[in-house]
C-alpha positions in Angstrom: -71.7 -34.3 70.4 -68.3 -34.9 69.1 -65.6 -32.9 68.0 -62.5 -34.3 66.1 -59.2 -33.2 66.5 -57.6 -32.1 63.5 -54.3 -30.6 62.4 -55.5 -28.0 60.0 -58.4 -25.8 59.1 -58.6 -26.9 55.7 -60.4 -30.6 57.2 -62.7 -28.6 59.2 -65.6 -29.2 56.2 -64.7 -32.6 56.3 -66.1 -33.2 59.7 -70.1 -34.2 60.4 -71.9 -31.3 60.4 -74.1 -30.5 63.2 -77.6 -29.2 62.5 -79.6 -26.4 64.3 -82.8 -27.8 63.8 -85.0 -27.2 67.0 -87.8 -24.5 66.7 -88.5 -22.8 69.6 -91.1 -20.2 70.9 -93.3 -20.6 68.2 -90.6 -21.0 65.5 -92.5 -22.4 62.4 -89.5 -22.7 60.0 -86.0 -21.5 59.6 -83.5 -21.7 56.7 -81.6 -24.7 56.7 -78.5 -24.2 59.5 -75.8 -26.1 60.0 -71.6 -26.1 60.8 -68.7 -27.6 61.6 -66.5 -27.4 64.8 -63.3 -29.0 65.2 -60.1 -28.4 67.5 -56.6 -28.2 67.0 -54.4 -29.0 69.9 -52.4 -26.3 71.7 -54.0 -23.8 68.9 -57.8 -24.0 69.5 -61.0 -24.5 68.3 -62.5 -23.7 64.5 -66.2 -23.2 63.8 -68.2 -22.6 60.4 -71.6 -21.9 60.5 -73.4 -21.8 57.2 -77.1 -20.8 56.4 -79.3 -21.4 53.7 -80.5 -18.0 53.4 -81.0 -15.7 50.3 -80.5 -12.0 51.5 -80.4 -12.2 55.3 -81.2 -8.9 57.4 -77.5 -7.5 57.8 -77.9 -4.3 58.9 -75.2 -4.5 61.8 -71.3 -3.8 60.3 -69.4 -3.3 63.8 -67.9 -6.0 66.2 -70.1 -5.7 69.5 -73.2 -4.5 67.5 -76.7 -6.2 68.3 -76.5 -8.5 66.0 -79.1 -10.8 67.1 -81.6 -8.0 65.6 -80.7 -9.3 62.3 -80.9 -12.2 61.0 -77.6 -13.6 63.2 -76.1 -17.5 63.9 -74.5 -18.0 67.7 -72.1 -20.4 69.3 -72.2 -20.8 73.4 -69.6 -22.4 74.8 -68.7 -23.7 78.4 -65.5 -24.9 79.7 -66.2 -24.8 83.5 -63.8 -27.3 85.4 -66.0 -30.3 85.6 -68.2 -29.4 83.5 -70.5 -27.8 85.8 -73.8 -26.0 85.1 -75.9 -23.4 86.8 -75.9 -20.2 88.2 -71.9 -20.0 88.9 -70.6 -21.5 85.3 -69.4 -18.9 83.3 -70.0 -19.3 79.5 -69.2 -17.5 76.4 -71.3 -16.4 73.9 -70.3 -15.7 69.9 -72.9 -13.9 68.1 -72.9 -12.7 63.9 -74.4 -12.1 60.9 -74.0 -11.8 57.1 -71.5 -8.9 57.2 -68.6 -10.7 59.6 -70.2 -8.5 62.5 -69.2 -10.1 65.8 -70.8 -9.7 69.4 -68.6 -12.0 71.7 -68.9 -11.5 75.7 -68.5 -14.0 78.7 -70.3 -14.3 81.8 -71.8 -16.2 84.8 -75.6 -14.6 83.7 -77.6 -12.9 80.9 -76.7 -9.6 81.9 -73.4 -8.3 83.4 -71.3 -9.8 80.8 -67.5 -8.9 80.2 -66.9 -7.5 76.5 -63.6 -9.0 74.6 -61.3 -6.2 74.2 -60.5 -5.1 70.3 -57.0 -7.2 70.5 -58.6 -10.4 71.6 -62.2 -9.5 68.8 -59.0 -9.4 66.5 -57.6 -13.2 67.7 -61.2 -14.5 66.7 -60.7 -13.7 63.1 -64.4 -13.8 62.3 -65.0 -13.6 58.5 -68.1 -13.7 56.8 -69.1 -14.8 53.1 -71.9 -13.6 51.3 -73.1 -15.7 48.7 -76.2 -15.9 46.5 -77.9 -18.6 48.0 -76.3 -18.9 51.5 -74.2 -16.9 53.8 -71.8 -18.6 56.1 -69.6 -17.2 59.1 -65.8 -18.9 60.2 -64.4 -18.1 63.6 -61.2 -19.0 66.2 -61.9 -19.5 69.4 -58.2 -19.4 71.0 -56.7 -21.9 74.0 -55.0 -18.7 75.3 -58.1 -17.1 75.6 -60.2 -19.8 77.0 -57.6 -20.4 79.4 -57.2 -16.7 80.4 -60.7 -16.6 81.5 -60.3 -20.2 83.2 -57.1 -20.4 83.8 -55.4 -24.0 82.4 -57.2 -26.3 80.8 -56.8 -29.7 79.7 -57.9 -29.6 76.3 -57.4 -32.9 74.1 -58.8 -36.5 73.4 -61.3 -37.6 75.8 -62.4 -33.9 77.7 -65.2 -32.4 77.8 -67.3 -28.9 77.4 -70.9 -27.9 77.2 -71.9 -26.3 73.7 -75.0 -24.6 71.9 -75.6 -23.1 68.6 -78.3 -21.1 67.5 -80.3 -19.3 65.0 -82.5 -16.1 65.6 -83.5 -13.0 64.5 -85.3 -10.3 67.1 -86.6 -8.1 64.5 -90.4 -8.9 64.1 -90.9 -9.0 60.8 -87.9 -12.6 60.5 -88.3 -12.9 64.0 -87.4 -16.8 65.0 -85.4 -18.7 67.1 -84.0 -22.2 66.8 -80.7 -24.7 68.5 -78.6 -27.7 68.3 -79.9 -28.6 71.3 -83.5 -28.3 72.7 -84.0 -25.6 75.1 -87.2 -26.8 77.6 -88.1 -23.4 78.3 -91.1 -21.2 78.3 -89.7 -17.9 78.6 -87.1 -17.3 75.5 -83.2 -16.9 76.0 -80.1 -18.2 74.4 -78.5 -17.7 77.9 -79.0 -21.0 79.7 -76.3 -23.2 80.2 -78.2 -26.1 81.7 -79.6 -26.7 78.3 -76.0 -26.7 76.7 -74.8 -29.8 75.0 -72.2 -32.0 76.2 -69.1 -32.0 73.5 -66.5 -34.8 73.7 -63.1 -34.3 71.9 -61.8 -37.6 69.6 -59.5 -38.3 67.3 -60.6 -38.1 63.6 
């Protein structure tokens, strides 16, 4: 995957679009799902997600809600030193639906995660839009805060991080789950890294 550098949000849409487009776990179909990620140098990185979906489950209205229990889009990212996977990799993960609800934590596992503090939620500026046909989701993910969990990072043409995106809903009745990139798992989680994409950062 590739991610172009660019100097303001307003390109972001006019980057290739990435597709989550890998059913898992007996996924038959999803609504079309798709985004764009691109980074800013020194400022950080910006995400849309978009989803071809009339009237999504949005039941969840506060940041750190389940959100995955709706009908939700995710971002994973890893910016480990070396780009390292495995047990000892700590990753973030940005979860939200329809109504701009975020769920952001980071972690070395599933469980035991650290919780952004309301400040730092704030410094994400995740905004939602409702429309009739789709619903899409725009987020920040600041340097300061990726480097204040890794300390500093070199961040510009030619380095590297590992990546997901996902779709899912838990709820039974829309349950489903689907990537970017194919998870080769039988038992179903978001929460492995070693599946994570590798992202290179270029020029536009």
């Amino acid at each position: 995957m590739e991610v172009q550098m660019i100097t303001s949000v307003d390109e972001l849409e006019t980057l290739c679009p990435f597709k989550v487009e890998c059913l898992l776990w007996g996924t038959r179909k999803i609504p079309d799902t798709y985004g764009y990620l691109g980074f800013i140098p020194g400022d950080g990185f910006y995400l849309k997600m978009v989803c071809e979906e009339k009237d999504p489950l949005r039941t969840y209205e506060n940041h750190q809600d389940p959100v995955y229990r709706d009908s939700a889009m995710e971002a994973f990212f890893m910016f480990e030193p070396g780009n390292e996977r495995g047990d000892h990799a700590t990753y973030l993960n940005f979860e939200f639906n329809a109504n701009g609800a975020l769920l952001a934590a980071y972690g070395q596992k599933r469980i035991y995660r650290t919780y952004f503090k309301p400040e730092e939620m704030e410094a994400f500026a995740c905004r939602a839009v409702m429309e009739e046909e789709q619903w899409s989701v725009s987020l920040r993910i600041p340097v300061r805060i990726l480097e204040m969990i890794y300390g500093p990072l070199k961040l510009g043409e030619g380095s590297s991080f590992a990546c997901n995106f996902y779709k899912i809903s838990e709820t039974q009745a829309v349950e489903h789950y689907a990537s970017y990139a194919p998870i080769r798992s039988e038992v179903p989680s978001f929460h492995m890294p070693e599946y994570f994409a590798t992202a290179k950062i270029v020029k536009k």
